[in-house]
C-alpha positions in Angstrom: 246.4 108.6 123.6 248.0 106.2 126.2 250.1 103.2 125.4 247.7 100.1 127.2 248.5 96.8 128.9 246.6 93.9 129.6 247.7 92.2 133.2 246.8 88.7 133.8 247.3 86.0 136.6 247.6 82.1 135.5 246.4 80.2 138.5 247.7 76.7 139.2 244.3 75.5 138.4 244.8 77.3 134.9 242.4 79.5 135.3 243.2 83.5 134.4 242.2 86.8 136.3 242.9 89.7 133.9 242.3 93.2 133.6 243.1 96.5 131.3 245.4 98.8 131.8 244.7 102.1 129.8 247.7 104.4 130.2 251.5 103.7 130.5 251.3 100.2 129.6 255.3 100.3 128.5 257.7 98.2 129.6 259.8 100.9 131.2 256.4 101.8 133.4 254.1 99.6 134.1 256.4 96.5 133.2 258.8 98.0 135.4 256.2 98.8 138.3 254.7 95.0 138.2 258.4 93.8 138.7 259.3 95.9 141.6 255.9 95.8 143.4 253.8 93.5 142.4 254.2 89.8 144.2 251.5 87.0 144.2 249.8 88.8 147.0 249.7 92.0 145.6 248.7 90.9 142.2 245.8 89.4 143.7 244.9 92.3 145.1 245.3 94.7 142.1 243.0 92.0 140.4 240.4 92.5 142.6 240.1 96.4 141.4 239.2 95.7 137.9 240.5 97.8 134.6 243.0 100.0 135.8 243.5 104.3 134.4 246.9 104.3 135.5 248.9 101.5 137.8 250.4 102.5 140.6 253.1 101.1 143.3 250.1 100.0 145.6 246.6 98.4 145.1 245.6 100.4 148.0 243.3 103.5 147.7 244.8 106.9 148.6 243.7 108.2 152.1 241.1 111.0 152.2 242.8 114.1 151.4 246.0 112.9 149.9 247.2 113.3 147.2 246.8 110.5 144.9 249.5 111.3 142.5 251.5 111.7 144.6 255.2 110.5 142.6 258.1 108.3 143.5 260.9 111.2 143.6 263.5 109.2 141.9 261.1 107.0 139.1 258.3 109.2 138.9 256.0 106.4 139.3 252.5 107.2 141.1 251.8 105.7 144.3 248.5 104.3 144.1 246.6 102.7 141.2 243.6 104.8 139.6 240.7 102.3 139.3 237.8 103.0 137.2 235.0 101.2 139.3 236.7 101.6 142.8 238.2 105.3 142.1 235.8 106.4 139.1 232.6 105.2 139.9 232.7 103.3 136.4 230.0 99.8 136.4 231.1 96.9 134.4 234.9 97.7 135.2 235.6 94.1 137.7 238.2 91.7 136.3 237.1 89.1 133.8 237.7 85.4 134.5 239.2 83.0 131.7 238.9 79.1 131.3 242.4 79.2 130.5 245.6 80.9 128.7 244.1 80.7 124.8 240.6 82.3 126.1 242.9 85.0 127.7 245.1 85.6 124.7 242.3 85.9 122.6 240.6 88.8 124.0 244.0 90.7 125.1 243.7 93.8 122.7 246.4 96.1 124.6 250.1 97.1 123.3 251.4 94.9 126.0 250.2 91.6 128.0 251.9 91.2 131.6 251.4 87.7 133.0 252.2 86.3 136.9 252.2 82.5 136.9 251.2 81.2 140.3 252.9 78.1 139.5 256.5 79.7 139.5 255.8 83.3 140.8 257.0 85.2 138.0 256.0 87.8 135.8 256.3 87.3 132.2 256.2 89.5 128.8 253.5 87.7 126.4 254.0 88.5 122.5 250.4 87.6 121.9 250.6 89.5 118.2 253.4 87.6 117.5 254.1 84.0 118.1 252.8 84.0 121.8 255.9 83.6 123.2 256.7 83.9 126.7 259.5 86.3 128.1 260.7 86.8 131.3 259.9 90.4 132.8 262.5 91.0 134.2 264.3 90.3 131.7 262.4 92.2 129.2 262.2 95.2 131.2 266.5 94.9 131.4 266.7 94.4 127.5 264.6 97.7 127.5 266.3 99.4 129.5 269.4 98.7 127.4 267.9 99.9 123.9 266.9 102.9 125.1 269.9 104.2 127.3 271.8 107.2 125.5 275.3 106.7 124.5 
């Protein structure tokens, strides 16, 4: 069973994008993934390919013939995202549109919620089961790092 992620983009009109993640939803993954790769641009872009098997460094599809898990030597993260309408031939897979963040929140159901703000461009940890506070991902994913380093 995978550990799954809901990823979202506030626009500046307060409108959210938002789609599922299924598998490696973790901070130490897919937090740590949206961090290093993942700017306003790209975000877009991985919006546009609906609910997501696995997230990957890059939106884009993998070329004909390659590979597409093809691993970052060093991270082990895959290279390109596994999309379940775009790669899978799933229907009903697109992202869903929200009238703003409390529409959103409410129908997050994954372990973790990833949010980019357009109005600040940053990624952000939302404790939606808790008390819907906002954290900083990259400071999240640092604090995570931390607890889990062996002494």
């Amino acid at each position: 069973m995978g550990t799954s992620a809901d990823i979202g983009i506030e626009l500046n009109n307060g409108t959210v994008c938002g789609i599922g993640l299924n598998y490696d939803g973790y901070l130490s993954s897919a937090g740590r993934i949206l961090l290093a790769y993942y700017d306003a641009d790209a975000t877009f872009e991985l919006m546009s390919l609906g609910d997501l098997s696995e997230l990957g460094r890059s939106p884009d599809r993998a070329p004909e013939g390659a590979d597409r898990r093809e691993y970052h030597e060093l991270t082990g993260d895959p290279k390109y995202c596994l999309a379940y309408g775009r790669d899978l031939g799933e229907a009903d897979e697109g992202p869903r549109t929200y009238a703003d963040l409390d529409e959103y929140f409410d129908d997050c159901c994954g372990d973790f919620t990833y949010l980019f703000r357009e109005s600040d461009n940053t990624w952000y940890q939302v404790h939606v089961a808790e008390d819907g506070s906002f954290t900083r991902l990259a400071e999240a994913v640092e604090d995570d790092f931390r607890r889990n380093q062996k002494p």
